[in-house]
DSSP file (Angstrom, degrees, kcal/mol; ACC not computed):
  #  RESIDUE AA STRUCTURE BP1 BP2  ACC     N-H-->O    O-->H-N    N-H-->O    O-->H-N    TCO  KAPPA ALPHA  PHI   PSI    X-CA   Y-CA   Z-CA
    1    1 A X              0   0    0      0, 0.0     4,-0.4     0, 0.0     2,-0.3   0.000 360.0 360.0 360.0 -37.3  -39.4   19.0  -18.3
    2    2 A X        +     0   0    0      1,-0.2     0, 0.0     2,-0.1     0, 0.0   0.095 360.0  98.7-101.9  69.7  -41.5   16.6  -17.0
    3    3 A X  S    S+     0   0    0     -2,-0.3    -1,-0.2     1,-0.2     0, 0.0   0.987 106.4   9.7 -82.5 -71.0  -42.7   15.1  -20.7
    4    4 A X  S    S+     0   0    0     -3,-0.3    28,-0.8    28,-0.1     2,-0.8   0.060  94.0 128.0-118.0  18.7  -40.3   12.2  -20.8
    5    5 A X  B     +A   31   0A   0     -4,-0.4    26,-0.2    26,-0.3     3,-0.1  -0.685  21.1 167.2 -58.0  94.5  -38.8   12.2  -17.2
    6    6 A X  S    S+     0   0    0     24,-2.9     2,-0.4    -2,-0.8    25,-0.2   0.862  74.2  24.3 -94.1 -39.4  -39.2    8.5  -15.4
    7    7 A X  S    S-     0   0    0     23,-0.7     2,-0.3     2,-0.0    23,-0.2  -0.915  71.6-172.6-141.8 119.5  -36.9    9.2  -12.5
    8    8 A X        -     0   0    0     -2,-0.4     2,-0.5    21,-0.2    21,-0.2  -0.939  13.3-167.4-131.4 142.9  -35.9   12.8  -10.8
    9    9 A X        -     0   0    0     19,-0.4    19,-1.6    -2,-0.3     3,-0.3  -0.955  27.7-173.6-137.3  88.3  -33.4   13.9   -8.2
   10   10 A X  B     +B   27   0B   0     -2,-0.5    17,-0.2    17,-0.2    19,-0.0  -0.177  52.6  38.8 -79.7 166.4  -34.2   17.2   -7.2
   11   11 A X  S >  S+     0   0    0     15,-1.1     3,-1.4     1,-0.1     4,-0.4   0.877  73.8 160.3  53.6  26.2  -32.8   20.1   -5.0
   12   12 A X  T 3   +     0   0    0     14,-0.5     3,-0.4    -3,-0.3    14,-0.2   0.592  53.6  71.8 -19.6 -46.9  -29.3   18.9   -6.4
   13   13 A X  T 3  S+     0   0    0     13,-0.3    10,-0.9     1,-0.2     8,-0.8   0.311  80.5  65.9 -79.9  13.7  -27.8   21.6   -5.7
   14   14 A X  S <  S+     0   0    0     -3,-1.4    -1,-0.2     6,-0.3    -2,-0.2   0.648 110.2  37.4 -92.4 -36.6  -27.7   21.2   -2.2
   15   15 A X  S    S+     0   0    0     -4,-0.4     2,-1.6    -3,-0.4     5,-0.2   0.346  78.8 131.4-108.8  21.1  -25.3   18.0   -2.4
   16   16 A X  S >  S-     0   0    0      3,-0.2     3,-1.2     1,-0.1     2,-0.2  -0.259  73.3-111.2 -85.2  53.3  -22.9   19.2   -5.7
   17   17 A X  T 3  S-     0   0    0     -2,-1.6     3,-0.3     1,-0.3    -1,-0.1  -0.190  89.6  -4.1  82.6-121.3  -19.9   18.5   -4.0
   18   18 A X  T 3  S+     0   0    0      1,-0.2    -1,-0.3    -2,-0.2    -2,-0.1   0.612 132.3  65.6 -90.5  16.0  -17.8   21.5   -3.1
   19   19 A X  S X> S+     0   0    0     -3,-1.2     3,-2.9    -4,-0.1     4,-1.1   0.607  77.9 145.0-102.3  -3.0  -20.7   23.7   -5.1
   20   20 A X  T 34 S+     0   0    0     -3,-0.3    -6,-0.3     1,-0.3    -5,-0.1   0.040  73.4   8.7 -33.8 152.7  -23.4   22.6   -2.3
   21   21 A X  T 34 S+     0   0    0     -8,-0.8    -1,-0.3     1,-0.2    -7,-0.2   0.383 133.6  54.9  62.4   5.7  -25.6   25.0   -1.6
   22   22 A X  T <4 S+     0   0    0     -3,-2.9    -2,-0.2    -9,-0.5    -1,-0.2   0.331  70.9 120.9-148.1  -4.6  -24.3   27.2   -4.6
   23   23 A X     <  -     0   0    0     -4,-1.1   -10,-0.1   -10,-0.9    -6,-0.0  -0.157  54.8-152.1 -57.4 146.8  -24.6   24.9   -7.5
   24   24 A X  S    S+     0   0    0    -12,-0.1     2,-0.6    25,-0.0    26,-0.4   0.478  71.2 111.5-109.1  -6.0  -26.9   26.2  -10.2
   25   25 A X        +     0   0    0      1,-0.2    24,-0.2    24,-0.1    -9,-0.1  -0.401  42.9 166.6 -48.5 100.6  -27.3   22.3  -10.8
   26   26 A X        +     0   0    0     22,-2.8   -15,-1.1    -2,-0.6   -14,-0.5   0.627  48.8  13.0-103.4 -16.1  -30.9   22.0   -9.7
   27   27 A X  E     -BC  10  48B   0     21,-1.0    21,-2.1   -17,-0.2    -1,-0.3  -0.596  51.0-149.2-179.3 109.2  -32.1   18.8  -10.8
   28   28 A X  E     - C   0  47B   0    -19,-1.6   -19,-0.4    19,-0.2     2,-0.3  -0.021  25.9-172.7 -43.1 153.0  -30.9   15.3  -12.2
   29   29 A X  E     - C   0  46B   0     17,-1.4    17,-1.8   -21,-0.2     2,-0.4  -0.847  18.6-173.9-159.6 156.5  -33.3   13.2  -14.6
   30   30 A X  E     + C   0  45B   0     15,-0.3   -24,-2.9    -2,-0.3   -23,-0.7  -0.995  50.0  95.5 -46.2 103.1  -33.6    9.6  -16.4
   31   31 A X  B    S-A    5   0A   0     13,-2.3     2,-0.4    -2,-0.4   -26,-0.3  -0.717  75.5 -10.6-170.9-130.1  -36.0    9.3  -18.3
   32   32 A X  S    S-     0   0    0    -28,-0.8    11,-0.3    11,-0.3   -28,-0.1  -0.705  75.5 -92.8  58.1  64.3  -36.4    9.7  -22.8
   33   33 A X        -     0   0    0      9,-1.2    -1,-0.2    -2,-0.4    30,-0.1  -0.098  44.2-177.4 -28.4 136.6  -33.7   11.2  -24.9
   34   34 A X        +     0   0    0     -3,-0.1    -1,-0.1     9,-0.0     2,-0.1   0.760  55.1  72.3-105.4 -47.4  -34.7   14.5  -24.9
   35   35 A X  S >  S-     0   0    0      1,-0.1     3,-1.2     2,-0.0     4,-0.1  -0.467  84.6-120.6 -76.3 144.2  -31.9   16.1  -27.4
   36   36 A X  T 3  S+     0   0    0      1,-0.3     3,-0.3     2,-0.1    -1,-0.1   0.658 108.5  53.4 -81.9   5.9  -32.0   15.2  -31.2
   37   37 A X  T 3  S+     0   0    0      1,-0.1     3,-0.4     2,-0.1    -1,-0.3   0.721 105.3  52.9 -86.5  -3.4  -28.2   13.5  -31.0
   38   38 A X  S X  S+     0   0    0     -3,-1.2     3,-3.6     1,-0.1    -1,-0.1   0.351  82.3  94.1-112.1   8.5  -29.1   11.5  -28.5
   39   39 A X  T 3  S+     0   0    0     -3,-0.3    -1,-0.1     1,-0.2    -3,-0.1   0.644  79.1  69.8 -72.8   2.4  -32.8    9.7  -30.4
   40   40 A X  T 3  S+     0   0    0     -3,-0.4     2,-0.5     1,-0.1    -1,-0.2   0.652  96.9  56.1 -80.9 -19.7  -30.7    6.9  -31.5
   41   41 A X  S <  S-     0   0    0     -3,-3.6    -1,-0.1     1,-0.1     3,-0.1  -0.932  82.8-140.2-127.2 127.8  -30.4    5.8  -27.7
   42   42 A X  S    S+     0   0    0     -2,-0.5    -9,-1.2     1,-0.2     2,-0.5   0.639  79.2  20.6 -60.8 -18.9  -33.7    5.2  -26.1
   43   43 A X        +     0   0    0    -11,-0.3    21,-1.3    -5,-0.1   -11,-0.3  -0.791  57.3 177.4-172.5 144.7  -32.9    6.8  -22.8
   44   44 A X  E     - D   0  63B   0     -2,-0.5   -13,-2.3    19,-0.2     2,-0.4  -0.514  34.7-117.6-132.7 171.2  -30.3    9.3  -21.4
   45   45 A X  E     -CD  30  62B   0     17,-1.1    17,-2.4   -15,-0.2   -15,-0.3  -0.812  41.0-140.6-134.3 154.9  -30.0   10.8  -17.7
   46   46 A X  E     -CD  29  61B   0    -17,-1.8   -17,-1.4    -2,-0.4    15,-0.2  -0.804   9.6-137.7-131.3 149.5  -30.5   14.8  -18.0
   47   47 A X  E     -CD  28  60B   0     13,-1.0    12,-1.9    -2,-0.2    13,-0.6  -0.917  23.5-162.9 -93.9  81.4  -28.8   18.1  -16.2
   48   48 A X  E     +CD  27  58B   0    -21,-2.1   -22,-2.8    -2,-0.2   -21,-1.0  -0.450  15.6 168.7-118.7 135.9  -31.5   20.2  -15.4
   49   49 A X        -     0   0    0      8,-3.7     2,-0.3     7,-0.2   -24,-0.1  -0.814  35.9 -99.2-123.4 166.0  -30.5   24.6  -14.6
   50   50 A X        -     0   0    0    -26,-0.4     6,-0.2    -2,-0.3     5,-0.1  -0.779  28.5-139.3 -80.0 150.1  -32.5   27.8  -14.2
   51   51 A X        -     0   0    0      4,-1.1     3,-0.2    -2,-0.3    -1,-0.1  -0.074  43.7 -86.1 -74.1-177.9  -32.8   30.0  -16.8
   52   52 A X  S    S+     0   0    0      1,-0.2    -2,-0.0     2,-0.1     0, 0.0   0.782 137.8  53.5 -61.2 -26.3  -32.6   33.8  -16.1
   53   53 A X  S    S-     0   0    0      2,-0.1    -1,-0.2     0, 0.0     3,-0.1   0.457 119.1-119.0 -76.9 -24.5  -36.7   33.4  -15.5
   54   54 A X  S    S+     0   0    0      1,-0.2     2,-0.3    -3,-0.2    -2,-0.1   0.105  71.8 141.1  29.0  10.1  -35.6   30.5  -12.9
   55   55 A X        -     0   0    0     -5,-0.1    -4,-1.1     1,-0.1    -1,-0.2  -0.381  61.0 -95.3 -70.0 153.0  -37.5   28.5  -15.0
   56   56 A X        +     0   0    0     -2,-0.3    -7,-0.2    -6,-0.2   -30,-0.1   0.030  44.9 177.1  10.0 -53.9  -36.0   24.8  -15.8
   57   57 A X        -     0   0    0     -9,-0.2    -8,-3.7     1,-0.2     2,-0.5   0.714  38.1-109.8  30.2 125.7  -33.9   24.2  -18.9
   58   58 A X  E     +D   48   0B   0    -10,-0.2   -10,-0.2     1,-0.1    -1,-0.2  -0.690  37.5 174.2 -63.9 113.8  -32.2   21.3  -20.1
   59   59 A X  E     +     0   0B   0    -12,-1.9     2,-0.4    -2,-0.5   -11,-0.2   0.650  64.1   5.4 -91.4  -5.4  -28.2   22.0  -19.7
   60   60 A X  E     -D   47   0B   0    -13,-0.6   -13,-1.0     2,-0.0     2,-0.4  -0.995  54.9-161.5-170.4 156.1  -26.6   18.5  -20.7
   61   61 A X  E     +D   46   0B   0     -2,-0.4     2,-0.3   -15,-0.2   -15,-0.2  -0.990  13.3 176.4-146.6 120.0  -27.8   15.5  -21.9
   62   62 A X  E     -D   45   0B   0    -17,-2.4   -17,-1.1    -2,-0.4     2,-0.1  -0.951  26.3-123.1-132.9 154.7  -25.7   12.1  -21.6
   63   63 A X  E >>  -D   44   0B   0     -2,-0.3     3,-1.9   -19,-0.2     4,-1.2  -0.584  30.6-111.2 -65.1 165.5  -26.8    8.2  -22.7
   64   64 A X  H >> S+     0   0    0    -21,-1.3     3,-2.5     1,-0.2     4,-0.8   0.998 112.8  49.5 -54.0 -63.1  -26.7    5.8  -20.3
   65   65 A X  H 34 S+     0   0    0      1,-0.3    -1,-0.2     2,-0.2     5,-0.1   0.461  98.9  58.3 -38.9  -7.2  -24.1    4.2  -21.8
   66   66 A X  H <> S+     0   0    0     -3,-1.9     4,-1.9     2,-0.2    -1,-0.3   0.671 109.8  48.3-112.1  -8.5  -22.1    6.6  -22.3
   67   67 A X  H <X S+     0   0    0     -3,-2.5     4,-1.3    -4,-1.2    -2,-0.2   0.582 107.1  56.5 -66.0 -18.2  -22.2    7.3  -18.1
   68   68 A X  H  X S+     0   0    0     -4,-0.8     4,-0.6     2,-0.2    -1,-0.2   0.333 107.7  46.4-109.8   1.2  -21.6    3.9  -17.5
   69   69 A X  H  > S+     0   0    0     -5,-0.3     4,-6.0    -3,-0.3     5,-0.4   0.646 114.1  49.3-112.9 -63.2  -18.3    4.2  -19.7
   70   70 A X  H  X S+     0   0    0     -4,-1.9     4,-1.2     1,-0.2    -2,-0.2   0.845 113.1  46.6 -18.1 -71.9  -17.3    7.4  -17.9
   71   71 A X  H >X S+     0   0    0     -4,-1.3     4,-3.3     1,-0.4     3,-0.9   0.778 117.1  42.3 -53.7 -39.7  -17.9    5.7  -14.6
   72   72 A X  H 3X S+     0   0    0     -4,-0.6     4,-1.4    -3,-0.3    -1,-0.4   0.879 114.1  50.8-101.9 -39.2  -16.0    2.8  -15.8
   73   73 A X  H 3< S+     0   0    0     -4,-6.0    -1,-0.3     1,-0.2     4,-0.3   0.662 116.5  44.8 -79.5  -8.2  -13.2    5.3  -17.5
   74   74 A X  H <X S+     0   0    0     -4,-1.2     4,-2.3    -3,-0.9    -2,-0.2   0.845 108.1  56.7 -86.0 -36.3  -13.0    7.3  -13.7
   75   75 A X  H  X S+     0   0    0     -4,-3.3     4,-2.2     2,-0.2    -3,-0.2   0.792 110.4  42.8 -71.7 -13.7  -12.9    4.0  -11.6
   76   76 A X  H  X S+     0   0    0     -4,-1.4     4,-3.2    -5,-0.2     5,-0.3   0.880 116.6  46.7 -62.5 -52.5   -9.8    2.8  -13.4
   77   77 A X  H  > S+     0   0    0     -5,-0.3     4,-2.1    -4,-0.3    -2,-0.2   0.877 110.8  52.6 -58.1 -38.5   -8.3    6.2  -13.3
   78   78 A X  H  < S+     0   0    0     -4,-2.3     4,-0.5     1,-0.2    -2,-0.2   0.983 112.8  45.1 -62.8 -60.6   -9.3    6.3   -9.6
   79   79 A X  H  < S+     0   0    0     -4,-2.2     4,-0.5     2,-0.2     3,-0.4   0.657 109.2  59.5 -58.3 -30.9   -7.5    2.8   -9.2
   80   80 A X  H >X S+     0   0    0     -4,-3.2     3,-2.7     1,-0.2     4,-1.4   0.989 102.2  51.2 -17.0 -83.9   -4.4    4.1  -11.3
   81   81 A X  T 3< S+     0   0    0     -4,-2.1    -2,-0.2    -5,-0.3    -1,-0.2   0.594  96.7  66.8 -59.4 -14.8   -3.9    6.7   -9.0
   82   82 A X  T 34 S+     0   0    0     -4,-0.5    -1,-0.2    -3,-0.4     3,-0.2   0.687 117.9  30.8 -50.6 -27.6   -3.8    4.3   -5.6
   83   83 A X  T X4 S+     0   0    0     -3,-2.7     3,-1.3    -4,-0.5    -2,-0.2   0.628  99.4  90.1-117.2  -0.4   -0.7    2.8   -6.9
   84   84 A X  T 3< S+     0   0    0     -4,-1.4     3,-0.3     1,-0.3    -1,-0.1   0.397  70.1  73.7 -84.8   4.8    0.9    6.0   -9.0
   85   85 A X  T 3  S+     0   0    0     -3,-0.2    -1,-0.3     1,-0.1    -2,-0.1   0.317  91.1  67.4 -92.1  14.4    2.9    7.6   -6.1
   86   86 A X  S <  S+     0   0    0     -3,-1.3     2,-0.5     1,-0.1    -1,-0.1   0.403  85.4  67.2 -75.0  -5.5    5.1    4.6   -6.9
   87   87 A X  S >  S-     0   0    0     -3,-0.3     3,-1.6     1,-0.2     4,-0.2  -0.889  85.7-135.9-127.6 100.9    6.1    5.6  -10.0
   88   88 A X  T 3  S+     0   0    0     -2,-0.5    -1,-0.2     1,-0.3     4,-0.1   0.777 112.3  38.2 -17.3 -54.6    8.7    9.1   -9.8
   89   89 A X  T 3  S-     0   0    0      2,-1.2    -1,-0.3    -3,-0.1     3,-0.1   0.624 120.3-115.1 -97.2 -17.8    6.7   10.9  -12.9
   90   90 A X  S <  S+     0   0    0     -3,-1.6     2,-0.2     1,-0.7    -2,-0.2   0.492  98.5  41.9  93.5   3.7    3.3    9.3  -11.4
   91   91 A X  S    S-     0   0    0     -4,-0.2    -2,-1.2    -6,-0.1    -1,-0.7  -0.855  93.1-115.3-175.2 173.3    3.2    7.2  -14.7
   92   92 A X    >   -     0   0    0      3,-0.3     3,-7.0    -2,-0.2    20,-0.1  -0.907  13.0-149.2-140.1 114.8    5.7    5.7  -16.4
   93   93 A X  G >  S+     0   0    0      1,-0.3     3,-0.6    -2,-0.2    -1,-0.1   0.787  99.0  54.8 -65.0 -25.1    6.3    7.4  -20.2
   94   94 A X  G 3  S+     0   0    0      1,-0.2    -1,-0.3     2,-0.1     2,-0.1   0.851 124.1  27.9 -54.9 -28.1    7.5    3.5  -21.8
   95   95 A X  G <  S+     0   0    0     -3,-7.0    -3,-0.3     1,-0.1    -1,-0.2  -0.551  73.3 153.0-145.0  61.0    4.2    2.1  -20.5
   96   96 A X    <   +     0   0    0     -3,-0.6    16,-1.9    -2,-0.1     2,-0.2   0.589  47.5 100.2 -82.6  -4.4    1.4    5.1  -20.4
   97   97 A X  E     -E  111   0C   0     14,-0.2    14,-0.2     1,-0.2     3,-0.1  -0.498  47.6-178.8 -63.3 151.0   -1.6    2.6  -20.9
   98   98 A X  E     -     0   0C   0     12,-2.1     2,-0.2     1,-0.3    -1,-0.2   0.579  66.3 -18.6 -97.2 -82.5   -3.1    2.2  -17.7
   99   99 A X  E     -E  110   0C   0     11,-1.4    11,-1.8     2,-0.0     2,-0.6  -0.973  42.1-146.6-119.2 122.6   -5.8   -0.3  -18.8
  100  100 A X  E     -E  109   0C   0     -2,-0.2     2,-0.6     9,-0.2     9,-0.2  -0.956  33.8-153.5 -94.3 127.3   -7.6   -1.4  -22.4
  101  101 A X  E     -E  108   0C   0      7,-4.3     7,-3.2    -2,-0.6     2,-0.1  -0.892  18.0-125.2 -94.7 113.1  -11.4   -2.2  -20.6
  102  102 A X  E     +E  107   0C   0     -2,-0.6     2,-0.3     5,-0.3     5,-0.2  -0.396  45.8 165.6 -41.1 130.2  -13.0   -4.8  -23.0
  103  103 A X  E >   -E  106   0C   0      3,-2.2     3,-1.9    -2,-0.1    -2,-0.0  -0.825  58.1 -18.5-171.0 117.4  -16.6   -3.1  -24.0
  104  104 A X  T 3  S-     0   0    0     -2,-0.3     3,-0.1     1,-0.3    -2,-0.0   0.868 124.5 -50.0  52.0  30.5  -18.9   -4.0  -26.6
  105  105 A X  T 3  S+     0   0    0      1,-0.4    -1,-0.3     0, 0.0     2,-0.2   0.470 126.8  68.9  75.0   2.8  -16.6   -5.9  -28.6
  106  106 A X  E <  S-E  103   0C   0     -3,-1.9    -3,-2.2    -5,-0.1    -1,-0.4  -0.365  86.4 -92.2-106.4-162.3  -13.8   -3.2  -28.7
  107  107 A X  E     -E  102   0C   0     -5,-0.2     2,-0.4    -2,-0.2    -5,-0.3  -0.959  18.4-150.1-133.1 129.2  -11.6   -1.8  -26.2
  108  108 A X  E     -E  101   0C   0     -7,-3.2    -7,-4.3    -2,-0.4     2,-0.5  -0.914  33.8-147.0 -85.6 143.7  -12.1    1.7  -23.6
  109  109 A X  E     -E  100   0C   0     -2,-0.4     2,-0.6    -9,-0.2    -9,-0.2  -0.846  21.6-164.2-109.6 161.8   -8.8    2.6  -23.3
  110  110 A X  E     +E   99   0C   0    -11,-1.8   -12,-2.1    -2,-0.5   -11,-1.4  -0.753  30.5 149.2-128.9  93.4   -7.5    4.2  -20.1
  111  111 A X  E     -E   97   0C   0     -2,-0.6     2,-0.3   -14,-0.2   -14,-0.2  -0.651  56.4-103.2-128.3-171.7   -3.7    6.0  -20.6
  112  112 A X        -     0   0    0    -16,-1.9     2,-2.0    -2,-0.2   -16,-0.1  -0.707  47.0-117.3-104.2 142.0   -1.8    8.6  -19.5
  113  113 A X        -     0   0    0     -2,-0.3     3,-0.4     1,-0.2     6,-0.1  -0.741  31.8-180.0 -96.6 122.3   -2.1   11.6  -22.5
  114  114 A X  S    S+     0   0    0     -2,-2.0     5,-0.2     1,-0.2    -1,-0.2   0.729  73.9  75.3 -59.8 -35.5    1.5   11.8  -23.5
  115  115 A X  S    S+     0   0    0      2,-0.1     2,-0.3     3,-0.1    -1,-0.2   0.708  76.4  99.8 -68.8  -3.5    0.1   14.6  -26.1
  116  116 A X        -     0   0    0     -3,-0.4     3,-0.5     1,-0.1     4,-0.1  -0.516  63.4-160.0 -17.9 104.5   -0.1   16.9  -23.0
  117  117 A X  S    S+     0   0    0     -2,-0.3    -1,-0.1     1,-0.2    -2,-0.1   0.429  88.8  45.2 -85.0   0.0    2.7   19.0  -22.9
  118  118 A X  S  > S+     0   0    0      2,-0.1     4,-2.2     1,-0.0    -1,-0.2  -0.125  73.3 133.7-126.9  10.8    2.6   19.8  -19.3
  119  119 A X  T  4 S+     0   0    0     -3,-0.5     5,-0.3     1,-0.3    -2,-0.1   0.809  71.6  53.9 -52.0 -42.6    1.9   16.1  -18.0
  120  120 A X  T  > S+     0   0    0      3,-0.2     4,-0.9    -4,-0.1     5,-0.3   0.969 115.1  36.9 -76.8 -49.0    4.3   16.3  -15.4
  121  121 A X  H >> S+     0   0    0      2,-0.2     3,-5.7     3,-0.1     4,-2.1   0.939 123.3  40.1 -29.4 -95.1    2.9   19.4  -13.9
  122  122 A X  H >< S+     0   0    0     -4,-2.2     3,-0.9     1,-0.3     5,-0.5   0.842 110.5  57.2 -61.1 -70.0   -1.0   18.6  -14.5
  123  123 A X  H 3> S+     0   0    0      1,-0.2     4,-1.9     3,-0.1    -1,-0.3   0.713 112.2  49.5 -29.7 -32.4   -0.7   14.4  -13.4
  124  124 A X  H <X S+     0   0    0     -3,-5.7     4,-2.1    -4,-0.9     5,-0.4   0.945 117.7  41.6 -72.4 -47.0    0.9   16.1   -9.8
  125  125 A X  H XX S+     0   0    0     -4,-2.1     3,-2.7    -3,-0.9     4,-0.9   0.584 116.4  42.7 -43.1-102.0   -2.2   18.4   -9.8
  126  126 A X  H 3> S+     0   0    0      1,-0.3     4,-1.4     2,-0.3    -1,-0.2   0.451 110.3  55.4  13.6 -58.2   -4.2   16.2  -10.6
  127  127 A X  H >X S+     0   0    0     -4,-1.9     4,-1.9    -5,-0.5     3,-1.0   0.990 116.4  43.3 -46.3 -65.8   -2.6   13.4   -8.1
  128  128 A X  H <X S+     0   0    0     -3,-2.7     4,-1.4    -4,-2.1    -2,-0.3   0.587 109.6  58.3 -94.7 -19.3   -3.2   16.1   -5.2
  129  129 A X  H 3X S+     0   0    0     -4,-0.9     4,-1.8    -5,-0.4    -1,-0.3   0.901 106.7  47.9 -63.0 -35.1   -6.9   17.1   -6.5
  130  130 A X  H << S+     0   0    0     -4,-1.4    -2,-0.2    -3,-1.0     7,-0.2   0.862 112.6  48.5 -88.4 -45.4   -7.9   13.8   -6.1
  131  131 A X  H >< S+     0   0    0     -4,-1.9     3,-1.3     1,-0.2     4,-0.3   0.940 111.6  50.0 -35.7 -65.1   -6.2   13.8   -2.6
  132  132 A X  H 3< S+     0   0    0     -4,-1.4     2,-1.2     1,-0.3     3,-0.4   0.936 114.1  45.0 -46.9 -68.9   -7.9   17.0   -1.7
  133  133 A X  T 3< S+     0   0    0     -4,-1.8     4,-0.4     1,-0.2     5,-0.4  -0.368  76.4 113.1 -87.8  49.5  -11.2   15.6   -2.8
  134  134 A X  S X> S+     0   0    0     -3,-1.3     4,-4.4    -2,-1.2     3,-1.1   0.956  72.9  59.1 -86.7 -42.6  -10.9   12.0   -1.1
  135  135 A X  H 3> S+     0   0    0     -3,-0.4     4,-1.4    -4,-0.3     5,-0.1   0.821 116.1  31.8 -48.6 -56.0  -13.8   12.8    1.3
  136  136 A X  H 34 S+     0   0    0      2,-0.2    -1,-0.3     3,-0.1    -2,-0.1   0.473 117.2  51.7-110.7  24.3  -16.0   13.3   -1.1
  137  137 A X  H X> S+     0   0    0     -3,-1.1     4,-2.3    -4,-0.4     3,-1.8   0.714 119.9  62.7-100.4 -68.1  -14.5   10.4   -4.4
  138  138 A X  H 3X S+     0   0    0     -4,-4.4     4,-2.5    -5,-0.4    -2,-0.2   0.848  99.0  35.5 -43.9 -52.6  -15.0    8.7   -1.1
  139  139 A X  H 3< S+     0   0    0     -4,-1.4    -1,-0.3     1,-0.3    -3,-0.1   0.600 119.5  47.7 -84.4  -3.1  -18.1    8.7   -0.1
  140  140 A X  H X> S+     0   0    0     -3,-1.8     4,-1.7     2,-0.2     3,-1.1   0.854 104.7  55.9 -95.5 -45.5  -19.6    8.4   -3.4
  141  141 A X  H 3X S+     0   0    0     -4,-2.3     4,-1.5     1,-0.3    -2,-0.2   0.725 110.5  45.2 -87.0 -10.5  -17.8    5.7   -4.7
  142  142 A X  H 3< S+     0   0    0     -4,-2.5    -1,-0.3    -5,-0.4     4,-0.2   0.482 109.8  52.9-102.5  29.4  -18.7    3.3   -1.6
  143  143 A X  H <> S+     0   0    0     -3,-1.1     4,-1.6    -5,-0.2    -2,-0.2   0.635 115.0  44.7-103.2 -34.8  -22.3    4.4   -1.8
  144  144 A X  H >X S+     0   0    0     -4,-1.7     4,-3.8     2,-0.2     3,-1.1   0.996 111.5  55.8 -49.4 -75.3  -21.8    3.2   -5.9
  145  145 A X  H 3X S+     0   0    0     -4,-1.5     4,-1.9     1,-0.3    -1,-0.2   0.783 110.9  40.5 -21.4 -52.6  -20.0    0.1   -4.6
  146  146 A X  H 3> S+     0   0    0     -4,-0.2     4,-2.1     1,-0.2    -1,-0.3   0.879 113.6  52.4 -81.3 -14.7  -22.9   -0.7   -2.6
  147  147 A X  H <X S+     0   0    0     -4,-1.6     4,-1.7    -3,-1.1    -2,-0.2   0.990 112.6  53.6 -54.3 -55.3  -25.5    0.3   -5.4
  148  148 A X  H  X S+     0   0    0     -4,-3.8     4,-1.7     1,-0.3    -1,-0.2   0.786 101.0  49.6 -65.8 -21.8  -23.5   -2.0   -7.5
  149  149 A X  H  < S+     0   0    0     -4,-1.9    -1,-0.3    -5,-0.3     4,-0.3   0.928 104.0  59.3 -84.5 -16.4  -23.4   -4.8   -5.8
  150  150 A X  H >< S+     0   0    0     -4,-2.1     3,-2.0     1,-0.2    -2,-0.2   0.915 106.9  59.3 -24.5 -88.7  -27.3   -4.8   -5.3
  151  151 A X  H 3< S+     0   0    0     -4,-1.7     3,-0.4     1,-0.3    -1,-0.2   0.341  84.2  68.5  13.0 -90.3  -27.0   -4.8   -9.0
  152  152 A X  T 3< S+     0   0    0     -4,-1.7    -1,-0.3     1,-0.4    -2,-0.2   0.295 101.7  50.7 -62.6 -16.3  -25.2   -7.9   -9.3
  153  153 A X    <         0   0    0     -3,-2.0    -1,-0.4    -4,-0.3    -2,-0.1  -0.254 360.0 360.0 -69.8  34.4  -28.5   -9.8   -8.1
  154  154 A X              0   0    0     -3,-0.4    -1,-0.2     0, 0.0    -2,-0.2   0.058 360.0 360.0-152.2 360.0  -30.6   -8.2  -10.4
């Protein structure tokens, strides 16, 4: 594991949300693309499990980039959903873009999936998971918040 590992956040599975303490998520990584889709992009953030042995094994593999477009495609969604008990359905089926995020000379887009045949169901789940999990969407996103504004000197 640790060949091309620059950064590590171990014992993971102690803070994995409502899986603390039970998580088989054992250990976070930075470092190298490790997997051969990912050698095009010089360095990717790793999901490290036990095996049956308890050794190590890589389970997931992301680019940076492609975490930093997540992040960017949850905090929109997050901000969606502040203002989406406004709206009867939670959305509004004329207007289901939320957001197009400018990136890399294209567009992320951020919508409600219409092709979802059960949208009115899962967006109330969904609404009320996010509810359920504010404590910890909380606490994460203003520890991000503060990360990020570090960042913004940098």
């Amino acid at each position: 594991m640790n060949e091309k590992v620059v950064m590590v956040s171990n014992d993971y599975d102690r803070i994995d949300g409502r899986n603390a303490y039970q998580s088989d998520i054992k250990c976070l990584t930075v470092g190298a693309s490790m997997r051969e889709e990912n050698k095009k992009m010089q360095i990717a953030a790793q999901i490290w499990k036990n095996d049956k042995d308890g050794e190590l094994i890589l389970a997931q593999e992301l680019p940076i980039h492609q975490i930093f477009d997540l992040m960017i495609f949850l905090s929109r969604t997050l901000l969606y959903f502040k203002g989406a008990y406004r709206l009867p359905l939670l959305y509004d089926p004329e207007k289901p873009t939320v957001e197009r995020v400018g990136v890399q000379g294209g567009v992320l887009p951020v919508e409600v999936c219409l092709d979802n045949q059960n949208i009115n169901e899962d967006i109330k789940a969904f609404a009320q998971s996010l509810n359920d999990l504010g404590e910890i969407i909380g606490e994460r996103s203003r520890v991000l918040s503060r990360i990020l504004e570090e960042l913004e000197c940098y």
